[in-house]
C-alpha positions in Angstrom: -5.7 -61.2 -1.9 -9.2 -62.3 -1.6 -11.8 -59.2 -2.6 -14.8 -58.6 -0.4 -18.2 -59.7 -1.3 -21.2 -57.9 -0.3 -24.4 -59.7 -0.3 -27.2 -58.0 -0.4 -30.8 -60.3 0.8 -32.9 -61.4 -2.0 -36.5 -62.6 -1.7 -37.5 -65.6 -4.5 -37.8 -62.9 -7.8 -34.3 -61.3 -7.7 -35.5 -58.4 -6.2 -33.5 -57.1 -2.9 -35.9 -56.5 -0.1 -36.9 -52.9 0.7 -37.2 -51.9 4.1 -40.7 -51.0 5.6 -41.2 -47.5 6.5 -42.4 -47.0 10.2 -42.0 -43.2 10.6 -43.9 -40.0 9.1 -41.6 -38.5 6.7 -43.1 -35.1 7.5 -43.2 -35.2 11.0 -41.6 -38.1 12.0 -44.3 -39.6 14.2 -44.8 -43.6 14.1 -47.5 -44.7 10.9 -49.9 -46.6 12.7 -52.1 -48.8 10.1 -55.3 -47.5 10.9 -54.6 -44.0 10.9 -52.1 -43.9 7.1 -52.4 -42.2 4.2 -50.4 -42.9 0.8 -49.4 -41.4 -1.9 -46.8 -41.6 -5.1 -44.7 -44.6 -3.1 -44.7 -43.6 1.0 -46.7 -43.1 3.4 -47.7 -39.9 5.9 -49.9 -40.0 9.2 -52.5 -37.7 7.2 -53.4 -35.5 4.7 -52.5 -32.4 6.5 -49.0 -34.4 7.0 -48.3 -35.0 2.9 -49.4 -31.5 2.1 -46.7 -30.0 4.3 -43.9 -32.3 3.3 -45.1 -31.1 -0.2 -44.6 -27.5 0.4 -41.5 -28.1 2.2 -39.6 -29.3 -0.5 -40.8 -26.4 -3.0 -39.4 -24.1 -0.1 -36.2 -26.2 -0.6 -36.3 -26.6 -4.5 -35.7 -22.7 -4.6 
C-alpha cells in the first residue's frame, strides 16, 4: 500500500510559510495597515484592543 504524503509549501530557506493575520485577535475586526498596533508576534487594531486581550487571558489563566 502506498502511504500518504503531506506536503506542506516551503518558500527558498526551508521555512513553511506562515499565514498572514487579517483579523483583531481581541475583537475580531479586520487589521487595516494604517490603523495596527504590534506587539510580542501579532497584531491588534489598538492599544485599547491588546490591553483587553491581555486581561482576558489572566481572567482565563485562573
Amino acid at each position: 500500500m502506498a502511504q500518504e504524503q503531506t506536503h506542506t509549501p516551503v518558500k527558498g530557506g526551508g521555512n513553511p510559510i506562515q499565514e498572514k493575520q487579517t483579523n483583531c485577535l481581541a475583537c475580531n475586526k479586520p487589521i487595516k495597515k494604517i490603523r495596527r498596533y504590534y506587539r510580542d508576534g501579532k497584531f491588534y487594531c489598538t492599544k485599547r484592543c491588546w490591553k483587553n486581550y491581555l486581561e482576558k487571558n489572566k481572567a482565563e489563566a485562573k
